[in-house]
C-alpha positions as a Markdown table, in Angstrom:
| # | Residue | x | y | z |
|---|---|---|---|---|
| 1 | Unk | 0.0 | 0.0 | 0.0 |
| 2 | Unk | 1.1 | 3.5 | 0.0 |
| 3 | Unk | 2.2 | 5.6 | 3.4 |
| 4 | Unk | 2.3 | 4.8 | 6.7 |
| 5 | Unk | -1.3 | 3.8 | 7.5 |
| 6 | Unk | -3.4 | 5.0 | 10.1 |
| 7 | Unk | -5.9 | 2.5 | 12.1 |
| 8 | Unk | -9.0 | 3.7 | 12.2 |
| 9 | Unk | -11.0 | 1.9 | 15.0 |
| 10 | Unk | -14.3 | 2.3 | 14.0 |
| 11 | Unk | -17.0 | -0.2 | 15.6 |
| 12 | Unk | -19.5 | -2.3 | 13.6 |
| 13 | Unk | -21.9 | 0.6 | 13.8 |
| 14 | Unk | -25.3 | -1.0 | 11.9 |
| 15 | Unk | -26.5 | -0.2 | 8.1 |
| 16 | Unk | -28.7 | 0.8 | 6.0 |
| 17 | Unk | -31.9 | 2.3 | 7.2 |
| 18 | Unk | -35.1 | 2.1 | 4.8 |
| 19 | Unk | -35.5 | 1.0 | 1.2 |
| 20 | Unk | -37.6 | 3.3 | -1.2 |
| 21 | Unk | -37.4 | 5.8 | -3.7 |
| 22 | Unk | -34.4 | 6.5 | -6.2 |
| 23 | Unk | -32.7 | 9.9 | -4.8 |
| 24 | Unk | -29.2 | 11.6 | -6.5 |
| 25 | Unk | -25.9 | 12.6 | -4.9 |
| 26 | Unk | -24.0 | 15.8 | -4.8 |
| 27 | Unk | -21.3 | 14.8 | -7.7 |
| 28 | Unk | -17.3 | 14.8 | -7.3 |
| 29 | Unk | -14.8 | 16.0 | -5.0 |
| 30 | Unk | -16.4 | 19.7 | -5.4 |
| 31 | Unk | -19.0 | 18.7 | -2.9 |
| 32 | Unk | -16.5 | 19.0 | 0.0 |
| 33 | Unk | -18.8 | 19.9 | 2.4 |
| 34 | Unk | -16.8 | 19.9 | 6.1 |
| 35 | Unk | -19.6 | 19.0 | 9.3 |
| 36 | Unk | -16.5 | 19.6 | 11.8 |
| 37 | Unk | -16.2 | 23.3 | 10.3 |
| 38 | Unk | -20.0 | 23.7 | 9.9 |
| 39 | Unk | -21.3 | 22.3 | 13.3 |
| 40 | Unk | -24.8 | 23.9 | 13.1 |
| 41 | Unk | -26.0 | 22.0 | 9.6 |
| 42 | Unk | -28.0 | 18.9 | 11.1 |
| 43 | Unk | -29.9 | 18.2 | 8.1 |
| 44 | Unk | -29.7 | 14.3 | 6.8 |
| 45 | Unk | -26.7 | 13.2 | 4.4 |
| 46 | Unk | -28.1 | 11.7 | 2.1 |
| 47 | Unk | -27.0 | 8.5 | 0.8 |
| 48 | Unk | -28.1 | 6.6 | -2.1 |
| 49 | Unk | -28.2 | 3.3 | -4.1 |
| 50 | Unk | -30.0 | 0.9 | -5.7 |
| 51 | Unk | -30.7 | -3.2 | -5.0 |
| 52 | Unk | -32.9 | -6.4 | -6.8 |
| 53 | Unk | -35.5 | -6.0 | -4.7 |
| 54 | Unk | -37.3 | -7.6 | -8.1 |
| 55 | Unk | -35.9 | -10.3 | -10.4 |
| 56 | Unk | -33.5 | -13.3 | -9.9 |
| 57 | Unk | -31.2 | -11.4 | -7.6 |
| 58 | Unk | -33.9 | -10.8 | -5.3 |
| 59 | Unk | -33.3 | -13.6 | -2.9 |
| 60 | Unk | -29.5 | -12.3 | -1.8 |
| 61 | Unk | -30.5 | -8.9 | -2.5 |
| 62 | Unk | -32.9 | -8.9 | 0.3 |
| 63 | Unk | -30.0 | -10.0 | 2.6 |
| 64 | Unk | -28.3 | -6.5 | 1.7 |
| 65 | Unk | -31.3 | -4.7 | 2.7 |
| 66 | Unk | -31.9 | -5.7 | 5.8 |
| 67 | Unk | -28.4 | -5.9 | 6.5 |
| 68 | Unk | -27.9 | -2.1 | 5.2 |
| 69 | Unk | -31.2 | -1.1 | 7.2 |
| 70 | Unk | -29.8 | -2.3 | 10.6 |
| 71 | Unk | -26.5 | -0.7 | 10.5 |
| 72 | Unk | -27.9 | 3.1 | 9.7 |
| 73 | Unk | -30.3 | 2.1 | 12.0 |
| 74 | Unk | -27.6 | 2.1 | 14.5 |
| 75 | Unk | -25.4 | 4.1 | 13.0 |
| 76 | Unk | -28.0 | 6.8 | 13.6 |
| 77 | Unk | -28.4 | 5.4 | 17.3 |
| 78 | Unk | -24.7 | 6.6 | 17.8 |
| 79 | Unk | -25.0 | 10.0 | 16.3 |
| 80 | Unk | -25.0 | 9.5 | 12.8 |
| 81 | Unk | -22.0 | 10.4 | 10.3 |
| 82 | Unk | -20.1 | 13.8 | 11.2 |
| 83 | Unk | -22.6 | 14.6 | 13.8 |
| 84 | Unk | -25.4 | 14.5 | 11.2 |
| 85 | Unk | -28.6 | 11.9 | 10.9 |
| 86 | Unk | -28.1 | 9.4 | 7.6 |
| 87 | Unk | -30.5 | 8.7 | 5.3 |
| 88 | Unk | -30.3 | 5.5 | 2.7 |
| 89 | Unk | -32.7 | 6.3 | -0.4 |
| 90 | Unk | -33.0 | 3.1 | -2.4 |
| 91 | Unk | -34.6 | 2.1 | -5.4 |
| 92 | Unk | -35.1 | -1.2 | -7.0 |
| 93 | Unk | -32.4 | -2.0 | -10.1 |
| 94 | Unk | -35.0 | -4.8 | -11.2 |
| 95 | Unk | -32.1 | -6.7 | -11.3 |
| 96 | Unk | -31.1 | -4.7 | -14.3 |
| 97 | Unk | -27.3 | -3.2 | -15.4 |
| 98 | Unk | -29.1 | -0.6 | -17.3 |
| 99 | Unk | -32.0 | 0.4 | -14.6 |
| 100 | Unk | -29.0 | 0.7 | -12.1 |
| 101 | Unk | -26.6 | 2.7 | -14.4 |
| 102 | Unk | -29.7 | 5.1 | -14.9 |
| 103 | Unk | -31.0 | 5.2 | -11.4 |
| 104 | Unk | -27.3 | 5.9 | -9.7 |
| 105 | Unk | -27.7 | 8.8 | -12.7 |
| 106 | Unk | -31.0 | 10.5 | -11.6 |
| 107 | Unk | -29.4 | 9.8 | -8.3 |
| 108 | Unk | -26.5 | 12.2 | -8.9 |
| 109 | Unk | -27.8 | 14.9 | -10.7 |
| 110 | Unk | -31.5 | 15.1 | -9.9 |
| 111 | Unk | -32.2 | 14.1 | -6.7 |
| 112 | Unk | -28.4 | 15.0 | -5.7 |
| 113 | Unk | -27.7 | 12.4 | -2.5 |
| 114 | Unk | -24.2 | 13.9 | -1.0 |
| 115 | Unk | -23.0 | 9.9 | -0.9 |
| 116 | Unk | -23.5 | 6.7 | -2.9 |
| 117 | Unk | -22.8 | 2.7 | -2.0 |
| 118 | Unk | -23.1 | 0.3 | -5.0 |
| 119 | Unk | -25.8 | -2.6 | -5.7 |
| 120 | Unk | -25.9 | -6.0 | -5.5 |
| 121 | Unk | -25.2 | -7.8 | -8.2 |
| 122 | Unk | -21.5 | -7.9 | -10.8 |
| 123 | Unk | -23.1 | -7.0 | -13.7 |
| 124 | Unk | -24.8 | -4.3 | -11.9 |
| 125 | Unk | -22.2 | -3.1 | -10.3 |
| 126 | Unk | -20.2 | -2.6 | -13.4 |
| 127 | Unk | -23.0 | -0.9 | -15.0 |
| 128 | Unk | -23.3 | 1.5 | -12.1 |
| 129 | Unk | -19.7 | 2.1 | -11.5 |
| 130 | Unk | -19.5 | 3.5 | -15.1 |
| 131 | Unk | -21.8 | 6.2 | -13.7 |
| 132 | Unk | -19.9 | 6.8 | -10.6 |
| 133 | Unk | -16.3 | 7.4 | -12.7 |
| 134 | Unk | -18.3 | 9.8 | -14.6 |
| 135 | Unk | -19.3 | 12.0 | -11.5 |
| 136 | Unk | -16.2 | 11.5 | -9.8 |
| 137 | Unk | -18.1 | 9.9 | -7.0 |
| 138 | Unk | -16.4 | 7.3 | -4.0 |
| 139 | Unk | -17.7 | 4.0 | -5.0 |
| 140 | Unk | -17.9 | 1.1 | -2.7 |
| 141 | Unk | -19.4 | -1.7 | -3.4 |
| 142 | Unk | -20.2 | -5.5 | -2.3 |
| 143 | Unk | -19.7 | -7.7 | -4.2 |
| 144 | Unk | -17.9 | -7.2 | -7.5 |
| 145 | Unk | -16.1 | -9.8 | -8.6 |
| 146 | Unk | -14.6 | -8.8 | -12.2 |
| 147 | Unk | -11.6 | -7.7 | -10.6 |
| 148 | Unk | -9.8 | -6.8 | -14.1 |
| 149 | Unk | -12.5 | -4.5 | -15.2 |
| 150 | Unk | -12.6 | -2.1 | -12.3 |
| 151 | Unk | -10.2 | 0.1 | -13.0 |
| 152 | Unk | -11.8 | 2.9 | -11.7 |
| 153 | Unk | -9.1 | 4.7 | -9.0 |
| 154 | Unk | -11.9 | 5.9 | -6.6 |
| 155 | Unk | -13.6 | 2.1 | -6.4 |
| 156 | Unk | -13.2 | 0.3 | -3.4 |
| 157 | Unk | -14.1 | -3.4 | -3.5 |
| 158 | Unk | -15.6 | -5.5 | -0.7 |
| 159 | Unk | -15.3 | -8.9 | -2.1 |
| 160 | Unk | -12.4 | -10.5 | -0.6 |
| 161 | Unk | -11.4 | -12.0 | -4.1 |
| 162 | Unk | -7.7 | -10.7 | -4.4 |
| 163 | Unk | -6.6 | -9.7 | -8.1 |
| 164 | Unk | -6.6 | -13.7 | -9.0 |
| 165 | Unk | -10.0 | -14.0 | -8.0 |
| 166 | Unk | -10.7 | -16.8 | -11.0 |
| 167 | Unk | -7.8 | -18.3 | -10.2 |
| 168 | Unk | -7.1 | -18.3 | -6.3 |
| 169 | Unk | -10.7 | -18.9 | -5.7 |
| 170 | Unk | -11.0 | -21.9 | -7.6 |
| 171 | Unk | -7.9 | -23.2 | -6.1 |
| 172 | Unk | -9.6 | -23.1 | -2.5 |
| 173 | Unk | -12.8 | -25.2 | -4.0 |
| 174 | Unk | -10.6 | -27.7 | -5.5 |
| 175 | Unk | -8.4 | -28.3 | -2.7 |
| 176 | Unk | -11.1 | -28.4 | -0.2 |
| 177 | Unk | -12.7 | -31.4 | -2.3 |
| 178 | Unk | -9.1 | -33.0 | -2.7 |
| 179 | Unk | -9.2 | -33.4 | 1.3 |
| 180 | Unk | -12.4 | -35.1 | 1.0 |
| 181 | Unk | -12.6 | -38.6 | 2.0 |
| 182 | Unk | -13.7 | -39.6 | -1.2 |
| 183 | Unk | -12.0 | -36.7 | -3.9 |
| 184 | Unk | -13.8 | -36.4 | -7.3 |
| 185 | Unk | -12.3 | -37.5 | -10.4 |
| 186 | Unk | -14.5 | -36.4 | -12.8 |
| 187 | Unk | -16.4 | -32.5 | -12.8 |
| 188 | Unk | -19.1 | -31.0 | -14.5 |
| 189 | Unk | -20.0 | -27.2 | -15.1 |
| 190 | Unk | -23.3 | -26.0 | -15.3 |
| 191 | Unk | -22.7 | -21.9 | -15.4 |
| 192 | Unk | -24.7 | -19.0 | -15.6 |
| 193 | Unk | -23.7 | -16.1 | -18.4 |
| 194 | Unk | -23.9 | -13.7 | -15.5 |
| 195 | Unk | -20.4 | -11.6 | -15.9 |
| 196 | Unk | -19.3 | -12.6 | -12.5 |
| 197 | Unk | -19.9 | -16.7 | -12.8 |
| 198 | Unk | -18.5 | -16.4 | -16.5 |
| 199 | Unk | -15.1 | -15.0 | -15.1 |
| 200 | Unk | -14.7 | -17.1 | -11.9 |
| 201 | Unk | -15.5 | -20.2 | -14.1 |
| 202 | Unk | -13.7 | -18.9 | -17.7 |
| 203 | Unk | -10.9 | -16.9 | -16.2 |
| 204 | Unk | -9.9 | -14.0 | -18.0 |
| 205 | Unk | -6.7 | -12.3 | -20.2 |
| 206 | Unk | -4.4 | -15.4 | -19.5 |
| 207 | Unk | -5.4 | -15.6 | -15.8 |
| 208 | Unk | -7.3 | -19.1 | -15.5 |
| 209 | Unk | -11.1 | -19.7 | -14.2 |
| 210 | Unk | -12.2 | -22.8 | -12.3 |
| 211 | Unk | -12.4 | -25.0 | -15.7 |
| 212 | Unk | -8.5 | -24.7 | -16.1 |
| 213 | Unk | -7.6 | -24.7 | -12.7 |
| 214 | Unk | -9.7 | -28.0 | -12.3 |
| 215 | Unk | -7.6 | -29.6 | -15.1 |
| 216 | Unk | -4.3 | -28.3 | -13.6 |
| 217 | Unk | -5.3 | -30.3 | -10.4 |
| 218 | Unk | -5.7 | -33.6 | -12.7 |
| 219 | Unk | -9.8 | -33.6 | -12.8 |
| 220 | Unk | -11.3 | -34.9 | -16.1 |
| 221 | Unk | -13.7 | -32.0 | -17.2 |
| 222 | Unk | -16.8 | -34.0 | -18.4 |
| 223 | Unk | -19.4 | -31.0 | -19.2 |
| 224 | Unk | -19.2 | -27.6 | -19.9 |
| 225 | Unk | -22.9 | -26.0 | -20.5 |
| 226 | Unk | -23.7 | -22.3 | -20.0 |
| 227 | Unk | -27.5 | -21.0 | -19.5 |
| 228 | Unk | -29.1 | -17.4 | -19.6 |
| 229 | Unk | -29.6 | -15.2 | -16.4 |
| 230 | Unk | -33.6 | -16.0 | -15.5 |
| 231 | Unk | -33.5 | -19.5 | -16.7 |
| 232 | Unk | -36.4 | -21.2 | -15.2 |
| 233 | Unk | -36.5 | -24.7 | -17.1 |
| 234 | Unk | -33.9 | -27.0 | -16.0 |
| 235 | Unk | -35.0 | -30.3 | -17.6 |
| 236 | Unk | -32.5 | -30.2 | -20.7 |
| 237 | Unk | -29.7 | -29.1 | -18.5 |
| 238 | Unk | -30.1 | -31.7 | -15.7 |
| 239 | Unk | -30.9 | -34.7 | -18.7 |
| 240 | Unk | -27.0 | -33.5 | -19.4 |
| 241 | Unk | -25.9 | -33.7 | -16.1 |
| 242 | Unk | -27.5 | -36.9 | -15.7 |
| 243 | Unk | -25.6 | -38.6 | -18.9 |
| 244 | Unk | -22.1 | -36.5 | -18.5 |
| 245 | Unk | -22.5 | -38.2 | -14.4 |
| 246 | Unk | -19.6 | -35.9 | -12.9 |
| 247 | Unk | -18.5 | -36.6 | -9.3 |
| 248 | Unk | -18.6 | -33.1 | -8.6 |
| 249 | Unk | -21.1 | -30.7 | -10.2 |
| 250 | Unk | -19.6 | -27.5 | -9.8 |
| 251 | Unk | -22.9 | -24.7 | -10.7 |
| 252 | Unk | -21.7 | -20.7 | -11.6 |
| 253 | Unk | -25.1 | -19.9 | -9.9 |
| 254 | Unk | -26.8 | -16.6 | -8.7 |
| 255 | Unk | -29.3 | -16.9 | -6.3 |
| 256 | Unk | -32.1 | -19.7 | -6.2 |
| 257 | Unk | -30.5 | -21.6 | -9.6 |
| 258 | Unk | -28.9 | -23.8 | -7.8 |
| 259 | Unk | -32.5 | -24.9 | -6.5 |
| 260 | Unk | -33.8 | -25.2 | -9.3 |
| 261 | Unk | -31.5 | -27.5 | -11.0 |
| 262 | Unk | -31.7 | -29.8 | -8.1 |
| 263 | Unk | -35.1 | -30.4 | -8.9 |
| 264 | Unk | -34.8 | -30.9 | -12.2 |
| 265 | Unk | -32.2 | -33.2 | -11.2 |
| 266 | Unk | -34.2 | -35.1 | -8.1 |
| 267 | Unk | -37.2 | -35.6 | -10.7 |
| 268 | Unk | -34.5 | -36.9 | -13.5 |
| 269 | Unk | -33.3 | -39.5 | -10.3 |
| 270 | Unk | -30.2 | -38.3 | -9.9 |
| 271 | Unk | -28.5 | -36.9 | -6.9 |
| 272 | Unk | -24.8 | -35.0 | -7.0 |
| 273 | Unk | -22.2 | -37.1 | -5.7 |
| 274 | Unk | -20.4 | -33.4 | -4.5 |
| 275 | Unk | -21.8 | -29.9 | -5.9 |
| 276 | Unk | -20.4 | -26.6 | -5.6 |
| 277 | Unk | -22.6 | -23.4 | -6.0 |
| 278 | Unk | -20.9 | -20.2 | -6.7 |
| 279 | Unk | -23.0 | -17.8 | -5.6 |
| 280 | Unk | -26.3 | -19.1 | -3.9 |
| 281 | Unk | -29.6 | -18.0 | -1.6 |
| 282 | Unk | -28.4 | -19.7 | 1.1 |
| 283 | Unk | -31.8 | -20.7 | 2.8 |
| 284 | Unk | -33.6 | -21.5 | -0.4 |
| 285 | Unk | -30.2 | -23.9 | -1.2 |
| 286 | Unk | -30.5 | -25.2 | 2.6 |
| 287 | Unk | -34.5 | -25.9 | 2.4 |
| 288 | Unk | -34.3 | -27.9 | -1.0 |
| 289 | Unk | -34.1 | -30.9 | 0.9 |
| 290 | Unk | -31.9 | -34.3 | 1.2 |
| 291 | Unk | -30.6 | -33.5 | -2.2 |
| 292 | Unk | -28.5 | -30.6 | -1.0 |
| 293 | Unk | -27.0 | -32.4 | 1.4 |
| 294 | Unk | -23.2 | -32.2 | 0.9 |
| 295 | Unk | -23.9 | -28.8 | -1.1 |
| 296 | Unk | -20.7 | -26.6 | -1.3 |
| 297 | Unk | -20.4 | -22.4 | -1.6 |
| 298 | Unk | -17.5 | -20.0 | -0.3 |
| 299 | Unk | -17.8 | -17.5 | 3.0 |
| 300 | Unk | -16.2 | -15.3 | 4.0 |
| 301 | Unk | -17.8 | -14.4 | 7.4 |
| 302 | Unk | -19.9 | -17.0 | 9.6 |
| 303 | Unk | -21.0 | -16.4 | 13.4 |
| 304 | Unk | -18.7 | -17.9 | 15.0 |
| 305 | Unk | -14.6 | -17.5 | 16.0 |
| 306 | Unk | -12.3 | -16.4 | 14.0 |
| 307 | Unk | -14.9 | -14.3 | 12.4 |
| 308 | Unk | -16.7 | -13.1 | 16.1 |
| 309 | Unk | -13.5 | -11.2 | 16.6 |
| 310 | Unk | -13.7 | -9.4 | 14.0 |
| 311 | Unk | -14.5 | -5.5 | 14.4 |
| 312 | Unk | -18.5 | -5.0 | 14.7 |
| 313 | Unk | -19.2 | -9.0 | 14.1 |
| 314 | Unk | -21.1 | -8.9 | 17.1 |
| 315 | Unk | -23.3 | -6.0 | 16.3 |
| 316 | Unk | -24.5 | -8.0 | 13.3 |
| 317 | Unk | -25.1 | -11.4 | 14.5 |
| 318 | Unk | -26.9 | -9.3 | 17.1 |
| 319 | Unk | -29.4 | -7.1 | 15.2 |
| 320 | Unk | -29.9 | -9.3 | 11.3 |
| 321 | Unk | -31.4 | -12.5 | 12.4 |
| 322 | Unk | -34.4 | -10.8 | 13.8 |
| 323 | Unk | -34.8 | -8.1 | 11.4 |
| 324 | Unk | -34.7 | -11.0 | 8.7 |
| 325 | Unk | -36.6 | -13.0 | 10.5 |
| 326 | Unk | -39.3 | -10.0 | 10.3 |
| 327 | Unk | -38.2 | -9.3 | 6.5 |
| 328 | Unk | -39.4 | -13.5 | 5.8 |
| 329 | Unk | -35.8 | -14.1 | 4.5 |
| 330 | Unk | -35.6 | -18.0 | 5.1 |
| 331 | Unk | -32.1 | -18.1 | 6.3 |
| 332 | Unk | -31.4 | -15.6 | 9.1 |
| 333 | Unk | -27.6 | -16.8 | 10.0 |
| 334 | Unk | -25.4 | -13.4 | 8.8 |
| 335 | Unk | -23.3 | -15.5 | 6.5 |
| 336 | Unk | -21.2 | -13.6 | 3.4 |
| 337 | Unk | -23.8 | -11.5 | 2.1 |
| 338 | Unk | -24.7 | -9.8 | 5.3 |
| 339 | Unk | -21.4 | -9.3 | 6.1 |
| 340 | Unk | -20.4 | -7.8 | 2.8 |
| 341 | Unk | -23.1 | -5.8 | 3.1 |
| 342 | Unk | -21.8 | -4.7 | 6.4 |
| 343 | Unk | -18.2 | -4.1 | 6.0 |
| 344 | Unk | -19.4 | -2.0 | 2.5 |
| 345 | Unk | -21.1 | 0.6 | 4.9 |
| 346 | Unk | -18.6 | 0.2 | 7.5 |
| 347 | Unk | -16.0 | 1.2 | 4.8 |
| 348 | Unk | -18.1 | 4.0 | 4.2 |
| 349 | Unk | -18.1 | 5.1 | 7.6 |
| 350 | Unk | -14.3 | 4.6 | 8.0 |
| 351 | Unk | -13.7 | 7.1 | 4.7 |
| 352 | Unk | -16.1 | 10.1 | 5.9 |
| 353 | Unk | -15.2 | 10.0 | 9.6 |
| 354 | Unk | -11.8 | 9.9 | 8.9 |
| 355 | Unk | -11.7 | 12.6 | 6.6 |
| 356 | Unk | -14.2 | 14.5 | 8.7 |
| 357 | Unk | -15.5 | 15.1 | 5.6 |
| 358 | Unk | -17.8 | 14.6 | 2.5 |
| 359 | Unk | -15.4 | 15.3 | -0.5 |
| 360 | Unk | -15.3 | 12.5 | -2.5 |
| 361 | Unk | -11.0 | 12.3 | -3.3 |
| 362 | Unk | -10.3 | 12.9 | 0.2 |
| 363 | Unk | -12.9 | 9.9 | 1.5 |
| 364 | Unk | -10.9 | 8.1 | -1.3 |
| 365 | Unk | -7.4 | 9.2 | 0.1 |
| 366 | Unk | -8.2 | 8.0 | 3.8 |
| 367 | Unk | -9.4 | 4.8 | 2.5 |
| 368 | Unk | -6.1 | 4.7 | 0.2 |
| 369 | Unk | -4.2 | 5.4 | 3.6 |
| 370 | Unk | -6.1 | 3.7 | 6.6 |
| 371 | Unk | -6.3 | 0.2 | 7.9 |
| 372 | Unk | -10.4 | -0.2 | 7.7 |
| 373 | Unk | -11.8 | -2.8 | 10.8 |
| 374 | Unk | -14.9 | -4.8 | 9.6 |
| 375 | Unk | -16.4 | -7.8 | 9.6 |
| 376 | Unk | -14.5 | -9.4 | 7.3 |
| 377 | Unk | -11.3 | -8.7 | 8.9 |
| 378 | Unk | -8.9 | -5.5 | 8.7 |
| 379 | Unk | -8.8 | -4.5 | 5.1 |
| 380 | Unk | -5.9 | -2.3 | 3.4 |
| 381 | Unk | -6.9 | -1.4 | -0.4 |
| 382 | Unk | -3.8 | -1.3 | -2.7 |
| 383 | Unk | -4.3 | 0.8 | -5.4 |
| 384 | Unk | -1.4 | -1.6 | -7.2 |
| 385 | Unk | -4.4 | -4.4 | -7.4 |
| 386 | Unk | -7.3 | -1.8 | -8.6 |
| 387 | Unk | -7.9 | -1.8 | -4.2 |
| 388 | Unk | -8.6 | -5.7 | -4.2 |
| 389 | Unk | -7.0 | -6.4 | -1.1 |
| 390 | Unk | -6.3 | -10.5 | -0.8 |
| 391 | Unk | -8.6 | -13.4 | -0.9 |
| 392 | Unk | -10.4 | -14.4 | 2.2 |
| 393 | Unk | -12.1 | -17.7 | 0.4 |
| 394 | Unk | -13.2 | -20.7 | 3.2 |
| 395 | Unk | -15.6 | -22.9 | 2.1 |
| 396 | Unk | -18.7 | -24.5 | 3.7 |
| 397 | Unk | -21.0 | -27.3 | 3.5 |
| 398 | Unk | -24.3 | -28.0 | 4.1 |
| 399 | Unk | -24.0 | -31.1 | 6.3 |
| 400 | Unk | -26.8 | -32.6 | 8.8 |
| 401 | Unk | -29.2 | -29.5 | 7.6 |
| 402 | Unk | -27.0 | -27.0 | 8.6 |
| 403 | Unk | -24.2 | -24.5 | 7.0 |
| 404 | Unk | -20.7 | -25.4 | 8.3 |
| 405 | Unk | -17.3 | -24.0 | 7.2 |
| 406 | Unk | -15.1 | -27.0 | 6.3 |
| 407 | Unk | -12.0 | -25.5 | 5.0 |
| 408 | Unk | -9.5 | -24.3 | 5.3 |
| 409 | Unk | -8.6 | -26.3 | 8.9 |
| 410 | Unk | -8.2 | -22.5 | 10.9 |
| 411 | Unk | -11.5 | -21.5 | 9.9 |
| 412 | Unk | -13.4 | -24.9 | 10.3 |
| 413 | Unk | -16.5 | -24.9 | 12.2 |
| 414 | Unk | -15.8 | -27.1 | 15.4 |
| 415 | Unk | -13.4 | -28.9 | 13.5 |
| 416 | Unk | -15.6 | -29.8 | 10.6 |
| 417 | Unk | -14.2 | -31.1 | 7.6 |
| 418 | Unk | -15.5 | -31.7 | 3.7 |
| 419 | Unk | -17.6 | -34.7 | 3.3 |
């Protein structure tokens, strides 16, 4: 990183605090408004951003509401940002690059928030980010994963991925299932043409994805079959699941695809040997039944040590699980998504209170030059990997009806291991 850092100590002060109409943000670092010089103004900072509260990214969308609405919610509790109350304007991205891209615009130059946060969602984020550059605006997002793309020097990624992510993450699910009592031999890929899945699975500019890194590990690659975002009829794809007969289905999947493909597959009469979702609703994966026994995704955060210790872990695991419990999410553990969700608003937090400040480069420069706390551990951007910071990767495993993290052995769950 660059200069001597400075450790900023801020607590796990909660999110995000009601989802509803599209607003804009004060553009670029001319909006340099300073709340330590001008004590009196108590009116709301504004902060906007958009989320699938409709279409298939709904189901982990709705995690990063409730998450967001808990930790302004207490974020307000504790005096708010620079002395001021916030306010989080959201509108629903339809789970839609374009309706983001245009909704982060109206958000900038018509409604005129004086902050944003990104969406949910790669190929929403990418959309959006364009806007963001354009505007000059601080842009912190969740859960971008095209880590080549996002060049962008005032983007600051919470995704613990690293610059490899294709690669290095890959190399986590393949060793995990080479410590398995039974190791596949054979692996299938069933992958979504969502941006994010493509890369992890495709790789990108001569860095591999999963399907070259599986071969470099000596698995036989037996099917290679991409679907579009929204798919709803699995039949065709599980009938070639069924007849390639991998030992370990490994499924690019956003949301509830995952879910849908096992049934397709249960009614074909065929069960996974080991499966591997990328990106799954983890209650929808965990209430499909027997079939999803054994099912595999990658964490980075679960409630439990190491993670516990981590700066304002126990502020979420606290306040989500009822406020998702009231919001009907299925699953109300704070897993990844909350916590990404979480440590993107705590980054926020960390950038304005550190500069004492709303101007956009100088939020950007004390992110540049701080150690930021969160959930997911102590993060230092480095502008030298477009401020991708390492890859936390563990992996977990649905075992006896219940999420538990397998691997890697220092992040195990009571010493749980891949079955």
């Amino acid at each position: 990183m660059l200069a001597a850092r400075r450790s900023l100590k801020l607590a796990g002060i909660a999110l995000a605090a009601s989802a509803m109409v599209l607003t804009g943000c004060a553009g670029g670092s001319s909006s340099g408004d300073n709340s330590s010089k001008h004590g009196a103004d108590k009116s709301p900072i504004r902060i906007g951003s958009t989320l699938a509260l409709t279409g298939p990214l709904a189901p982990t969308a709705i995690i990063h509401k409730v998450a967001g609405e808990q930790f302004v919610k207490q974020l307000n509790a504790n005096g708010g940002l620079l002395g001021r109350p916030v306010e989080w304007i959201v509108r629903d991205d339809e789970s839609s690059p374009e309706t983001s891209a245009s909704l982060y615009e109206r958000l900038i130059t018509q409604d005129k928030v004086d902050l944003i946060v990104g969406p949910y969602g790669t190929a929403n984020i990418s959309a959006s980010m364009q806007v963001a550059q354009r505007h000059d605006m601080v842009f912190i997002h969740n859960s971008g994963t095209l880590v080549y793309a996002y060049t962008y020097k005032n983007q600051f990624p919470l995704y613990a991925s690293g610059i490899k992510a294709s690669q290095t993450g890959a190399e986590t699910v393949f060793d995990a299932y080479a410590s398995a009592p039974n190791p596949p031999k054979t692996v299938g890929f069933v992958v979504s043409k969502f941006p994010a899945t493509n890369y992890l699975v495709y790789g990108h500019d001569g860095t591999p994805g999963a399907l070259q890194v599986a071969k470099t590990k000596g698995l036989n690659v037996v099917l290679n079959v991409q679907y579009d975002v929204g798919n709803t009829d699995w039949s065709s794809i599980a009938q070639r699941v069924k007849d390639a007969n991998p030992d370990l289905l490994f499924m690019g999947a956003t949301g509830a695809d995952g879910v849908g493909l096992l049934a397709a597959l249960q009614q074909q009469g065929w069960t996974p040997r080991h499966q591997f979702y990328q990106f799954p609703a983890p209650g929808p994966m965990l209430g499909a039944g027997k079939i999803a026994d054994g099912a595999t995704t990658v964490t980075m955060f679960e409630p439990y040590e190491p993670y516990l210790s981590n700066t304002g872990a126990q502020d979420l695991v606290k306040l989500y699980p009822p406020a998702a419990k009231v919001a009907g999410i299925q699953y109300t553990v704070p897993d990844i998504q909350a916590a990404l969700a979480w440590a993107q608003w705590q980054t926020l937090v960390a950038g304005v209170e550190g500069c004492k400040c709303l101007d956009q480069d100088k939020i950007a420069q004390t992110l540049e030059d701080t150690t930021v706390h969160t959930v997911l551990g102590d993060i230092n951007f480095d502008p030298a990997q477009h401020n991708y910071y390492g890859d936390l990767s563990a992996i977990k495993q649905i075992q006896d009806g219940k999420w538990v993290v397998v691997y890697p052995k220092d992040k195990a769950s009571n010493g749980a291991t891949i079955r």
